[in-house]
C-alpha positions in Angstrom: -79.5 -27.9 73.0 -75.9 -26.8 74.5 -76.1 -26.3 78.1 -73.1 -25.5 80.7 -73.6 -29.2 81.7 -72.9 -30.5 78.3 -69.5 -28.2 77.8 -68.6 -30.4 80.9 -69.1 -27.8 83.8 -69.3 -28.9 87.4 -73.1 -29.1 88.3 -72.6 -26.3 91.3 -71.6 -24.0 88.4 -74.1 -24.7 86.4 -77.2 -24.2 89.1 -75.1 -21.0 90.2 -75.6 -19.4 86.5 -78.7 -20.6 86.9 -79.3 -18.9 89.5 -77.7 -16.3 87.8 -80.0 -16.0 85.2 -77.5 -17.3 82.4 -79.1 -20.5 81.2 -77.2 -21.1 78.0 -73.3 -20.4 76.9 -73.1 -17.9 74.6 -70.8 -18.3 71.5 -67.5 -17.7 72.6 -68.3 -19.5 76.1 -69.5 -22.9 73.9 -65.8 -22.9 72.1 -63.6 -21.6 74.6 -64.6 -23.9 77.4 -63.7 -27.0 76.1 -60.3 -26.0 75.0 -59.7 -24.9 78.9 -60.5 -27.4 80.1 -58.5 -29.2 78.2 -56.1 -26.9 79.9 -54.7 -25.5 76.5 -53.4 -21.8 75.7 -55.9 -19.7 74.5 -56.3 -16.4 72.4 -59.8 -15.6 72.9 -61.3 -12.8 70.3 -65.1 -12.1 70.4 -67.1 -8.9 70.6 -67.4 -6.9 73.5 -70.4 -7.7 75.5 -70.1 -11.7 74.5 -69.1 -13.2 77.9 -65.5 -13.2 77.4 -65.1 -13.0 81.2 -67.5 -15.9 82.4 -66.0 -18.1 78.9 -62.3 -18.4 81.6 -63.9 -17.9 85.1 -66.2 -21.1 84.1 -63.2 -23.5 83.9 -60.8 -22.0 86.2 -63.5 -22.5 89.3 -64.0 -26.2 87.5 -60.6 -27.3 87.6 -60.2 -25.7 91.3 -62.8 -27.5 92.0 -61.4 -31.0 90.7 -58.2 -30.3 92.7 -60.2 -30.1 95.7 -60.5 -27.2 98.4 -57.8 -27.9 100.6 -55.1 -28.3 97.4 -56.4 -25.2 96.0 -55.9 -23.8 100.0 -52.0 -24.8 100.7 -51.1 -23.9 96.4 -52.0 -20.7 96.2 -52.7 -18.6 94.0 -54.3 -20.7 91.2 -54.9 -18.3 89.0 -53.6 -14.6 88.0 -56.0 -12.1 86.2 -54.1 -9.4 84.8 -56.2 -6.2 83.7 -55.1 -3.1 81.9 -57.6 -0.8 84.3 -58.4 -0.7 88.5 -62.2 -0.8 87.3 -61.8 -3.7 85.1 -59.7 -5.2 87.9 -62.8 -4.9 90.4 -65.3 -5.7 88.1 -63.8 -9.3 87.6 -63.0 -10.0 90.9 -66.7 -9.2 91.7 -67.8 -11.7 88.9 -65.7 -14.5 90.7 -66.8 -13.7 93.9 -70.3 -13.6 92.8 -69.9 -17.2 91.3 -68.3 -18.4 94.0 -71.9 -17.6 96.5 -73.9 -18.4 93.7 -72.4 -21.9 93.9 -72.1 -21.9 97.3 -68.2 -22.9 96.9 -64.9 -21.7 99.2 -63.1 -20.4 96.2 -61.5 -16.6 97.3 -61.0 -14.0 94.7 -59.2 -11.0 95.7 -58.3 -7.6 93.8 -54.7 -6.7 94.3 -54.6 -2.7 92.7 -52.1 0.2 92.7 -52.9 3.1 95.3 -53.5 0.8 98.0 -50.6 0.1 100.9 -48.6 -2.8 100.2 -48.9 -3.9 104.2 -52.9 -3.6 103.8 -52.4 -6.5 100.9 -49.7 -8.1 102.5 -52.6 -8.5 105.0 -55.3 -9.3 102.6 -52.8 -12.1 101.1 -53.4 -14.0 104.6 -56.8 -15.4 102.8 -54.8 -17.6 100.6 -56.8 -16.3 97.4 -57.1 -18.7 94.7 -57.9 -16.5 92.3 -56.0 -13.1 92.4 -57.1 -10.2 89.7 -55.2 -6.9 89.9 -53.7 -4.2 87.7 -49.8 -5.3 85.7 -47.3 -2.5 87.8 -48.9 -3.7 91.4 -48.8 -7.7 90.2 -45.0 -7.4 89.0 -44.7 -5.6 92.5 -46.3 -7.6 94.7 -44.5 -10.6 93.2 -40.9 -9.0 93.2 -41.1 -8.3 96.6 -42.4 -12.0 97.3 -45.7 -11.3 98.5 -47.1 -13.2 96.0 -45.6 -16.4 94.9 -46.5 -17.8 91.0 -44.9 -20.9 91.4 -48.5 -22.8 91.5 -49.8 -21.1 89.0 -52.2 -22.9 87.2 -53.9 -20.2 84.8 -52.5 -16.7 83.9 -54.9 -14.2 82.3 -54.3 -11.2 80.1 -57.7 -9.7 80.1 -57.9 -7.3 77.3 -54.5 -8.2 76.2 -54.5 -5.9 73.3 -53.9 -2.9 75.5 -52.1 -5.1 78.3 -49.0 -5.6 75.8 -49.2 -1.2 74.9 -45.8 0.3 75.9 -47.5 1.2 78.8 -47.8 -1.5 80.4 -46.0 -4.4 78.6 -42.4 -4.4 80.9 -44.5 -5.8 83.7 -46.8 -7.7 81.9 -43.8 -9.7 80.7 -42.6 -9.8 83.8 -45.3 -12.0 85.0 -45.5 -13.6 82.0 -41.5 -15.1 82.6 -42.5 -15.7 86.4 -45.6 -18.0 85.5 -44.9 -21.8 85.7 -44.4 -24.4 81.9 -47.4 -26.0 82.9 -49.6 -22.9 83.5 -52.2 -22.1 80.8 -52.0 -18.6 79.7 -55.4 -16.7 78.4 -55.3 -14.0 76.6 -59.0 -12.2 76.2 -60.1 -9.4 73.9 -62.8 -8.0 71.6 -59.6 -7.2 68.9 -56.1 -9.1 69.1 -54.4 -8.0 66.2 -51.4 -10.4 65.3 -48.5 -8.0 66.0 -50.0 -9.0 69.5 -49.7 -12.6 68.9 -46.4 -12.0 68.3 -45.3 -10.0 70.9 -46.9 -12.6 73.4 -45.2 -15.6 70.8 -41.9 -16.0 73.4 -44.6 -16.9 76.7 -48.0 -18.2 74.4 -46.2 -19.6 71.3 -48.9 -21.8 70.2 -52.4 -21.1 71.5 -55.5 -22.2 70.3 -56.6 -19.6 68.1 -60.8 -18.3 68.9 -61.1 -15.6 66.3 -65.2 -15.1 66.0 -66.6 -13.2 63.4 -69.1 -10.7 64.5 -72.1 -12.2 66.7 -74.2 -9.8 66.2 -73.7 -7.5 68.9 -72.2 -4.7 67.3 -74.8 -5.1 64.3 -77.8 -6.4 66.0 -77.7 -5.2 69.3 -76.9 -1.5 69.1 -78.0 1.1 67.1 -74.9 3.2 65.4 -76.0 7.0 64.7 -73.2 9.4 63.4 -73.9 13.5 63.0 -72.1 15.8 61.9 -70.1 19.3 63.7 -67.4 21.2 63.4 -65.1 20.7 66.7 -66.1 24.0 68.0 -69.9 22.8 67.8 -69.8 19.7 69.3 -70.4 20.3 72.8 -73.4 22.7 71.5 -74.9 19.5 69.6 -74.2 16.9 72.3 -76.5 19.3 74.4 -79.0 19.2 72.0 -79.1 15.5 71.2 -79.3 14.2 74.9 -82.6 16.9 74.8 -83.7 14.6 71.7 -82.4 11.6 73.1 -83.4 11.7 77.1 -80.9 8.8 77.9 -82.0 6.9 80.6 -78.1 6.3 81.6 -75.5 7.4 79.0 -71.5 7.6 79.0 -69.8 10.1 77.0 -66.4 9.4 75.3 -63.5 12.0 74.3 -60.1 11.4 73.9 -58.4 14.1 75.7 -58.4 14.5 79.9 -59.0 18.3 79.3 -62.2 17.8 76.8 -63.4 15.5 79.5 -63.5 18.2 82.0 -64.6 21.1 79.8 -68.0 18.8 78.9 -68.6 18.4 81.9 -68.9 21.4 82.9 -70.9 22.7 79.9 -73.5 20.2 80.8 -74.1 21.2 84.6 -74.3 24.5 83.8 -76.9 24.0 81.2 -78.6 22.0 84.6 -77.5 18.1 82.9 -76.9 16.4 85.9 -73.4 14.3 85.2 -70.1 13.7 86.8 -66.2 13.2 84.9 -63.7 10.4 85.9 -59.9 10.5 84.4 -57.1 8.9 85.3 -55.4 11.0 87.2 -58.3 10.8 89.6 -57.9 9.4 93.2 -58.9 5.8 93.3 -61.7 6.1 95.9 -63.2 9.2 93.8 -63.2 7.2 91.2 -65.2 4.3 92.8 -67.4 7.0 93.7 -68.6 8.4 90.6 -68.9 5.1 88.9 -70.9 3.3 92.2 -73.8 6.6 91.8 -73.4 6.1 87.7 -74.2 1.8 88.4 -77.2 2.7 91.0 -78.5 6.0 88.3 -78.2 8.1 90.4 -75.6 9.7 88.3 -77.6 9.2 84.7 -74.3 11.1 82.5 -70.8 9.8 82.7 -67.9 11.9 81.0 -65.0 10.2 80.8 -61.7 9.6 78.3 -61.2 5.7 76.9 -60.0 4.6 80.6 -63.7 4.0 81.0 -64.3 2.0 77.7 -62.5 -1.0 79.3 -64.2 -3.3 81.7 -67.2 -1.1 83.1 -69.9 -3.4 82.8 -72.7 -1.4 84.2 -76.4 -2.6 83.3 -79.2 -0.4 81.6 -76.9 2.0 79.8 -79.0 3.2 77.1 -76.9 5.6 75.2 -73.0 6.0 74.2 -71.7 8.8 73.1 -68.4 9.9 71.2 -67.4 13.6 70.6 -64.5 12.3 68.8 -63.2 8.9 66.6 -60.5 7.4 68.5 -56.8 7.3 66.5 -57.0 3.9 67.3 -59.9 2.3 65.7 -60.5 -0.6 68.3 -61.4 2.0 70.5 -64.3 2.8 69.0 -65.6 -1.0 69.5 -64.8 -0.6 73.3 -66.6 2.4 73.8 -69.8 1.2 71.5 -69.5 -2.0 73.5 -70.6 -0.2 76.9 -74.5 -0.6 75.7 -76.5 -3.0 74.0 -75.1 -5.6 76.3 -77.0 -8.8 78.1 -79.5 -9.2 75.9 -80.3 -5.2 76.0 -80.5 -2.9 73.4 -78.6 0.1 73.0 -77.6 3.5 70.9 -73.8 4.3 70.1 -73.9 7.7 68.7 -70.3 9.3 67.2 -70.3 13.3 66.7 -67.7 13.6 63.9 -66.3 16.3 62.3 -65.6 16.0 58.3 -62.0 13.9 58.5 -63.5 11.6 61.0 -66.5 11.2 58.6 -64.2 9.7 56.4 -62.7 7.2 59.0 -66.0 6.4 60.5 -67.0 4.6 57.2 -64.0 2.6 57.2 -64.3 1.6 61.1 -67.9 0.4 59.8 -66.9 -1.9 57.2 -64.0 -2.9 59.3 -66.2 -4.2 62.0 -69.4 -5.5 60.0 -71.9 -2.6 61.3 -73.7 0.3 59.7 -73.7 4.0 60.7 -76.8 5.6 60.1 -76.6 9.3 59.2 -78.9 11.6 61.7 -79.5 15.3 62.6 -81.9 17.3 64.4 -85.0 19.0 63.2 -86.9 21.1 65.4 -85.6 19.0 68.5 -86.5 16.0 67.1 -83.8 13.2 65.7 -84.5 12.7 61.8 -82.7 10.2 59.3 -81.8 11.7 56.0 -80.7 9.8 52.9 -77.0 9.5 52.9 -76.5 11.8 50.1 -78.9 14.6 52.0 -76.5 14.3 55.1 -73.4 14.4 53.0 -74.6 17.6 50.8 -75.7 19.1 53.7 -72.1 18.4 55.3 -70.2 19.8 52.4 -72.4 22.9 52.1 -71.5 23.8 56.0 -68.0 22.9 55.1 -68.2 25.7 52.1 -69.4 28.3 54.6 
């Protein structure tokens, strides 16, 4: 049987997951440690939910640990973790630091993010992190004005790289990309890295070792994929209804628009639903607000655009839900990916409209999953045959 030990991770690490309840390496942590460790490049592809996250922690705290505590003290930082999102950003930096306890080791992690005064991380920077995880603008920052020195760089992350190399936020990703050291291996980690992103990173990662998994079962096994249909103007109307059907324990809600987000939440606490919105325009601590009474349940509906879809890795969410497809397919993967995670089961349920009918099938078949066709009878979720939904659908389209 594979076991941490066997993929050649330092025996602290391994009683930490332990510890930590993770007894085995999952798929994409079995393939993707060796090759670190090895200290090659890396594009890392495997589901959302997979351990993508713990698959480069793993051998960065390894190797830090080889070099030795008071190396890793006076070369710092060791490793940059680069993350499209604040709340990605945090969650990561958590992970580390919860490894580092768990293994009872004096490797620092610290979370470098936009919003917060550069002299408060000047000050922070006094630790000596090893491991530094923080959002692209406020890394290139931070680095430009020589707070942060890449020169010893030993591992450089693009978590969800997909999105990191978007026109958004791609000027400072290459930024740090040209500031990181020959010998430092470069990560890049995603559910989907389409090869126009292979070749956009080619002139920093020219050659990495390729870890493209098929589907492991998360999106097919794991969670549950229900679509209805609605016309647009209905779809708040039916979202109502199905969480009546439904009673999620904890459930996020997708749409794609900042304004959408807003208007449903507000239609659902004034029909008494008890839920709260985040978008990005949002002040940071607000944000860390909402999502901290969402993580404890005290908050059991979250309304939020895709900024949410990336990197909250919150436990016991039952239900997904998606008032819209996302333009960008991939997105739909991210947002599924919020449930049915650690073992858990889950429910992703998409409220489409007649045209996104039509590119829900495709998404399906794209990504190796099934969508099985619902409605509601008398309160109650029932699964027609495919060809009952779909006349039923083209008779409220005739109306």
């Amino acid at each position: 049987m594979c076991d941490f030990l066997s993929l050649g991770i330092d025996a602290r690490l391994e009683r930490a997951l332990r510890d930590l309840g993770l007894d085995k390496p999952t798929e994409v942590q079995r393939r993707a440690i060796p090759v670190l460790l090895q200290k090659k490049d890396l594009a890392m592809q495997s589901e959302t939910g997979t351990g993508k996250t713990m698959a480069y922690l793993l051998p960065i705290f390894h190797i830090l640990l080889e070099a030795g505590a008071e190396s890793s003290k006076t070369h710092w930082p060791n490793a940059l973790i680069v993350c499209p999102t604040q709340e990605l950003a945090v969650q990561v930096a958590r992970q580390a630091s919860l490894l580092a306890r768990a293994a009872s080791v004096d490797i620092r992690s610290l979370a470098l993010l936009g919003g917060t005064h550069f002299s408060h991380q000047k000050e922070a920077l006094k630790s000596h992190p090893q491991i530094i995880v923080g959002t692209p603008g406020r890394l290139a920052d931070l680095t430009t004005m020589r707070f942060i020195d890449l020169s010893c760089l030993a591992f450089l992350v693009l978590d969800e790289a997909d999105r990191l190399f978007s026109k958004e936020y791609a000027e400072s990703v290459e930024f740090l990309l040209s500031k990181a050291p020959r010998r430092c291996v470069r990560i890049m980690a995603s559910a989907t890295i389409p090869e126009k992103i292979l070749r956009r990173a080619e002139p920093w990662i020219p050659k990495p070792w390729i870890l493209e998994l098929g589907s492991e079962g998360v999106l097919s096994d794991a969670i549950e994929h229900w679509v209805f249909y609605a016309e647009h103007r209905k779809k708040i109307d039916l979202l109502k209804k199905i969480i009546g059907a439904t009673s999620p324990q904890r459930c996020l809600i997708f749409a794609s628009e900042t304004y959408r987000v807003q208007r449903i939440a507000e239609r659902l606490a004034s029909s008494g639903i008890k839920c709260a919105s985040i978008v990005s325009r949002m002040e940071k601590q607000s944000r860390y607000s909402v999502i901290e009474h969402f993580r404890q349940g005290s908050l059991p509906f979250l309304v939020t655009t895709d900024l949410a879809a990336r990197g909250l890795d919150i436990p016991e969410i039952s239900h997904v839900i998606s008032l819209d497809l996302p333009e960008e397919i991939s997105a739909y993967v991210h947002r599924a990916g919020r449930t049915g995670r650690a073992g858990k089961r889950g429910v992703s349920i998409l409220i489409a409209d007649r045209v996104e009918l039509e590119r829900a099938s495709k998404t399906a078949l794209k990504f190796g999953f099934v969508f099985r066709t619902k409605w509601l009878d008398q309160g109650h979720v029932v699964e027609p045959t495919v060809e009952a939904f779909f006349e039923q659908v083209e008779k409220n389209e005739r109306r």
